[in-house]
C-alpha positions in Angstrom: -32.6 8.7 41.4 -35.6 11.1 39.5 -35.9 11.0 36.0 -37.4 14.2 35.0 -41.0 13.6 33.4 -40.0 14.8 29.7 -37.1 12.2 29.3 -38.8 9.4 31.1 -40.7 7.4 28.0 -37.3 7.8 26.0 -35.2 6.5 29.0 -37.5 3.9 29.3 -36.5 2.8 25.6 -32.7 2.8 26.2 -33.6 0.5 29.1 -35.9 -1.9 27.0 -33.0 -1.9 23.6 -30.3 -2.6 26.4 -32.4 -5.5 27.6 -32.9 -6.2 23.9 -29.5 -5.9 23.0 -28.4 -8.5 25.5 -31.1 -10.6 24.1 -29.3 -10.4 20.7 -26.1 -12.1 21.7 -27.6 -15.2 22.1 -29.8 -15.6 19.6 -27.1 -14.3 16.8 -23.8 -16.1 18.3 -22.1 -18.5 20.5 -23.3 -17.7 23.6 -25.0 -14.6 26.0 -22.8 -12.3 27.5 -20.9 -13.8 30.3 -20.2 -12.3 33.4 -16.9 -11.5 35.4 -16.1 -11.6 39.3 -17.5 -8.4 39.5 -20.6 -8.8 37.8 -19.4 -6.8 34.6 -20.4 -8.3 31.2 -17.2 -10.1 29.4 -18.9 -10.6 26.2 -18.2 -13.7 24.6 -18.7 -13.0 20.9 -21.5 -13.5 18.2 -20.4 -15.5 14.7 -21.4 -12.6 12.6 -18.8 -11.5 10.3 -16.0 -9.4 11.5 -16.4 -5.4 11.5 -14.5 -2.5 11.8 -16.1 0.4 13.7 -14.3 3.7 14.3 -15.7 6.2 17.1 -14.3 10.4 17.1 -15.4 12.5 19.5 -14.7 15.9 21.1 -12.8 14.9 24.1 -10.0 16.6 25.5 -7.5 15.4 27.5 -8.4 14.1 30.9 -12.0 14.0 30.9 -12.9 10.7 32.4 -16.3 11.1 30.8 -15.1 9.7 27.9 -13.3 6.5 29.2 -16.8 4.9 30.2 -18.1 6.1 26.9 -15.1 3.8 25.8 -15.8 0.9 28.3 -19.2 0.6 27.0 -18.0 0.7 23.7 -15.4 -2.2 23.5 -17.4 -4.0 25.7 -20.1 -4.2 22.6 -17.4 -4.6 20.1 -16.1 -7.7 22.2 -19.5 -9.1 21.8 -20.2 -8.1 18.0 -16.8 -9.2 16.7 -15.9 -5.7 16.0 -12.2 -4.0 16.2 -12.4 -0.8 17.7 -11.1 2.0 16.9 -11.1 5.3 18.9 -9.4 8.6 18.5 -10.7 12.4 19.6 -9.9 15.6 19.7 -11.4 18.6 21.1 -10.9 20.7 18.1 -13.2 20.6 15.6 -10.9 20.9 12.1 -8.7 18.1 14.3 -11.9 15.7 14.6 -12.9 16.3 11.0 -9.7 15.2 10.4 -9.8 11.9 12.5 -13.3 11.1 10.8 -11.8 11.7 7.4 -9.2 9.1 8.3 -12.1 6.4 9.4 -13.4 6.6 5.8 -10.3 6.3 4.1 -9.7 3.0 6.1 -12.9 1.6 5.1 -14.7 1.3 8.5 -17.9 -0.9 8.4 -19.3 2.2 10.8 -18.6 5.1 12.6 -20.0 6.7 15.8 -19.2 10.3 16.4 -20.2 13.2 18.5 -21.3 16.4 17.0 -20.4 19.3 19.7 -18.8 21.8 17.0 -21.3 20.6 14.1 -20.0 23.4 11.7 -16.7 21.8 12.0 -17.4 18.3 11.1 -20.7 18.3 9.1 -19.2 18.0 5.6 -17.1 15.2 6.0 -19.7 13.2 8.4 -21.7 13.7 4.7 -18.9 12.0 3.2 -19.0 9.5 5.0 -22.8 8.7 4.6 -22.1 9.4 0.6 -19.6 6.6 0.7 -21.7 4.0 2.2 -20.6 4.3 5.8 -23.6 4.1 8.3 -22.8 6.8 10.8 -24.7 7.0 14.0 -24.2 10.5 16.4 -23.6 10.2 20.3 -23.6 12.5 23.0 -23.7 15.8 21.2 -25.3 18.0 18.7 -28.8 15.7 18.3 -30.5 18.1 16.5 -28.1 18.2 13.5 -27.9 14.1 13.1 -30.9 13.5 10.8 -29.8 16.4 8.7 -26.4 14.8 7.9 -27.9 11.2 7.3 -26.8 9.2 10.5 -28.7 6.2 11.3 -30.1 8.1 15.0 -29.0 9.7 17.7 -28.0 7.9 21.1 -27.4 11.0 24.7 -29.8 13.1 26.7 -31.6 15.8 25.3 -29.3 18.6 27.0 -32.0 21.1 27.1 -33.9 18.7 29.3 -31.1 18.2 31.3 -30.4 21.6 31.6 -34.1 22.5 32.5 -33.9 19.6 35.3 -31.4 21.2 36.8 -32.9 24.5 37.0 -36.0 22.5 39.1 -33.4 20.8 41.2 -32.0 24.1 41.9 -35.3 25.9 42.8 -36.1 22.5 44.8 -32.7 23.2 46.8 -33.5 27.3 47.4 -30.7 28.3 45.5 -31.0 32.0 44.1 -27.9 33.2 42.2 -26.2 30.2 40.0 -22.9 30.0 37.9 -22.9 27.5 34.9 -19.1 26.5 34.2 -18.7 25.6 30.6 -15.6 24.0 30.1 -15.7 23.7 26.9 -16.4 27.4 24.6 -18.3 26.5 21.3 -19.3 23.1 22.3 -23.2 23.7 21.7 -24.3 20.8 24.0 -22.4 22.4 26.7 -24.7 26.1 25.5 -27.7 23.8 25.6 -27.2 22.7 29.1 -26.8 26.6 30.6 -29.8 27.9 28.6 -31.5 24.9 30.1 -30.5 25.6 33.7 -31.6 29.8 32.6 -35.1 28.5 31.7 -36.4 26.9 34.8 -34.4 28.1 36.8 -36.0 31.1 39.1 -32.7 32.5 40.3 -30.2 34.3 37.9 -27.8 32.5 36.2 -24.4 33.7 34.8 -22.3 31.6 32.0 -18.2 31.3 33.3 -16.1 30.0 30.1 -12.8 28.3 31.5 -10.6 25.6 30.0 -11.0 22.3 30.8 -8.1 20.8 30.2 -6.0 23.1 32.4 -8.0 22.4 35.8 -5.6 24.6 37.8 -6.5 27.3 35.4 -9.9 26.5 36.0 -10.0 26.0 39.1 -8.7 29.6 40.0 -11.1 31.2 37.7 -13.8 29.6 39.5 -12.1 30.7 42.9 -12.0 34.4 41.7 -16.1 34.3 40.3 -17.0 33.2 43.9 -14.5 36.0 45.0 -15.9 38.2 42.7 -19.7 37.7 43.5 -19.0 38.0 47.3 -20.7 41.2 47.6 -24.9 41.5 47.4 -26.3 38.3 46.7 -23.5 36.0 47.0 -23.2 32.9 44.6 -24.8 30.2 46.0 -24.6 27.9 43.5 -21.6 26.4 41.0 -23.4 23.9 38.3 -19.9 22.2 36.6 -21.1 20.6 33.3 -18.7 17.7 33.6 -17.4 15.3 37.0 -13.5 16.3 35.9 -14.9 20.0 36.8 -16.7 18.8 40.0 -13.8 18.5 41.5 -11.8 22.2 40.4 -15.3 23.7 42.0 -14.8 22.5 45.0 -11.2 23.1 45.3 -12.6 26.7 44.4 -15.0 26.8 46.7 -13.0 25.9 49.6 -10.2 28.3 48.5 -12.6 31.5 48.2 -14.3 30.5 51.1 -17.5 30.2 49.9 -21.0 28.8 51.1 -21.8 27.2 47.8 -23.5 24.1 46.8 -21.5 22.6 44.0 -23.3 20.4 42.0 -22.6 18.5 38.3 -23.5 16.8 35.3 -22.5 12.8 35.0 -20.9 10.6 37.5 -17.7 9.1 38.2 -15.7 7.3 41.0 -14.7 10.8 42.1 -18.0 12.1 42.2 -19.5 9.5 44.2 -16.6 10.2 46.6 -18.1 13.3 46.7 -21.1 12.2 47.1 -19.7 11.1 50.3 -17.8 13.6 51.5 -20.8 15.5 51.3 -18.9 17.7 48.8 -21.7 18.4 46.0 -25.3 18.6 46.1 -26.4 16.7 43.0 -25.5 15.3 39.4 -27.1 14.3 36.2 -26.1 11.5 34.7 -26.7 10.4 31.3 -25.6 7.1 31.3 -22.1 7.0 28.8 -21.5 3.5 29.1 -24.8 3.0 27.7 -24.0 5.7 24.7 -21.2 4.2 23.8 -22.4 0.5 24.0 -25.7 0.8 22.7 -24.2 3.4 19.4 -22.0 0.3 18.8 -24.3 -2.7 18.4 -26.5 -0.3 16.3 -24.0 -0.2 13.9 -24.0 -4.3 14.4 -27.5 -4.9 13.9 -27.9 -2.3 11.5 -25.1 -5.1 9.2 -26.9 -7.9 10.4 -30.1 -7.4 10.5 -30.9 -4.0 9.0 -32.2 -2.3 12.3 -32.6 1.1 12.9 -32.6 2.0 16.5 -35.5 3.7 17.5 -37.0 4.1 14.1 -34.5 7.3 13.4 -35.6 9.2 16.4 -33.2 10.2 19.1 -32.7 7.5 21.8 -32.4 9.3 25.0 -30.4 7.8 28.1 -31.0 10.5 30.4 -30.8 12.6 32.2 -31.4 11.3 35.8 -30.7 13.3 38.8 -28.7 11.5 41.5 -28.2 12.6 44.8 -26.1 10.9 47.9 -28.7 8.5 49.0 -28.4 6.9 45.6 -24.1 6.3 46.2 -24.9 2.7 47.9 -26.9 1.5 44.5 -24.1 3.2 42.3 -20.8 3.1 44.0 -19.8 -0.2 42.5 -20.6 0.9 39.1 -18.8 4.1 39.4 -15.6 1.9 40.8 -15.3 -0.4 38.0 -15.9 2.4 35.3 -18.9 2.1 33.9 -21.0 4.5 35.3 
């Protein structure tokens, strides 16, 4: 697994607050964390008083992304004696809308992601002007400190995006399609431009929707199709697992020669990983966003913290290839990684 350079000092500060974190549940409760059969924490709870943290994001249906966001979540609500409470929606009026419903039931904190920031920054202001402490995940970093959340917890997507450019060089690629699965999601923008900068090929943007993968998957087929002639695609960069998978299906349906490779990790991925079905992914670590965005909001309560002093807290990217499936695999299988 590399760590590009430029995220490497910040990745080594979600590692030391994780180590921290766990730290925390035994000094401010019953117990550490225990563990289950499987080595996952089952997070025996602190004393503190009893909170109510809501998380809203962008997610649409499907994306599996978002279910380790959620593991890592509850699994630091178990331990901070906090109710969850989760909703999304990929349009941004929609998740404005979710957010407004947090304040109005009083949440002790909310975590949200930021991908359509026009959409949502007014009422995230709200909720700051009403005394809710609001911490950003994922998405949008650059607007956080502007609408008075506590920090930021993701990847810088630029970074990411640059990494993969380098990976791409690194590989000989020379003529690259970024699939953005999402249109107007800015991190998703970030990530391509990223990719453009570094990367020494030429690189084309292909807008499908996400959360009709046949849809997607046939658009894909027909840009490989399409870019048969001259200097053939060699390259299909999907900027989420769920989208790993339509590429390939692509791929193999417009008989193409192309290395398909992805941001973040899943079960499936690592299967592809296997199957020696995709060259590389990024991974930014979502249990981690989700768990470490929650006890924020927990120690912020108890103990007035402020996670990396206001400052974005990076947990990736990290490029993983296959000889990094036997070290992941049984992360990926349980969901959380």
């Amino acid at each position: 697994m590399r760590i590009p350079r430029t995220a490497a000092t910040a990745a080594a500060l979600a590692a030391a607050l994780a180590l921290t974190v766990a730290g925390c549940s035994s000094s401010g409760g019953k117990s550490s964390e225990d563990k289950a059969d499987d080595g996952a924490p089952t997070g025996r709870g602190v004393s503190t008083p009893r909170m109510k943290i809501a998380m809203i994001t962008h997610s649409g249906e499907g994306d599996t992304f978002w279910d380790i966001v959620q593991s890592g979540a509850k699994q630091a609500a178990a331990k901070d004696n906090a109710d969850f409470l989760y909703s999304a929606n990929k349009e941004g009026q929609q998740q404005a809308q979710l957010i407004q419903a947090a304040i109005d039931k009083k949440v002790d904190g909310i975590v949200v992601t930021l991908a359509k920031p026009e959409a949502v920054r007014d009422v995230v202001r709200k909720a700051v002007a009403a005394g809710i402490p609001v911490v950003t995940i994922n998405s949008g970093a650059q607007y956080s400190k502007e609408l008075g959340a506590l920090g930021h917890i993701g990847q810088d997507e630029g970074v990411a995006g640059e990494a993969v450019g380098e990976q791409l060089n690194a590989n000989g690629r020379k003529k690259a399609v970024c699939v953005i699965h999402e249109q107007g999601n800015v991190s998703l923008e970030e990530r391509c431009a990223g990719v453009k900068k570094t990367f020494k090929g030429s690189v084309e943007n292909l807008n499908v929707d996400g959360t009709n993968t046949p849809a997607a998957t046939s658009s894909i087929e027909a840009k490989l199709q399409a870019g048969s002639g001259g200097t053939a695609i060699d390259a299909v960069v999907t900027l989420g697992a769920p989208m790993a998978a339509a590429a390939v299906k692509a791929k193999g349906g417009a008989g193409s020669s192309a290395e398909v490779d992805t941001f973040d990790l899943n079960a499936a991925v690592i299967q592809q990983f296997k199957g020696k079905e995709i060259g590389f992914a990024v991974d930014q670590q979502p249990y981690l966003q989700g768990y470490l965005a929650v006890d924020e909001l927990w120690l912020h309560k108890t103990n007035g913290n402020v996670v990396g002093g206001g400052r974005p807290v990076l947990t990736g990217p990290a490029i993983v290839t296959g000889k990094d499936v036997p070290a992941l695999e049984k992360y990926t299988a349980r969901g959380t990684r």
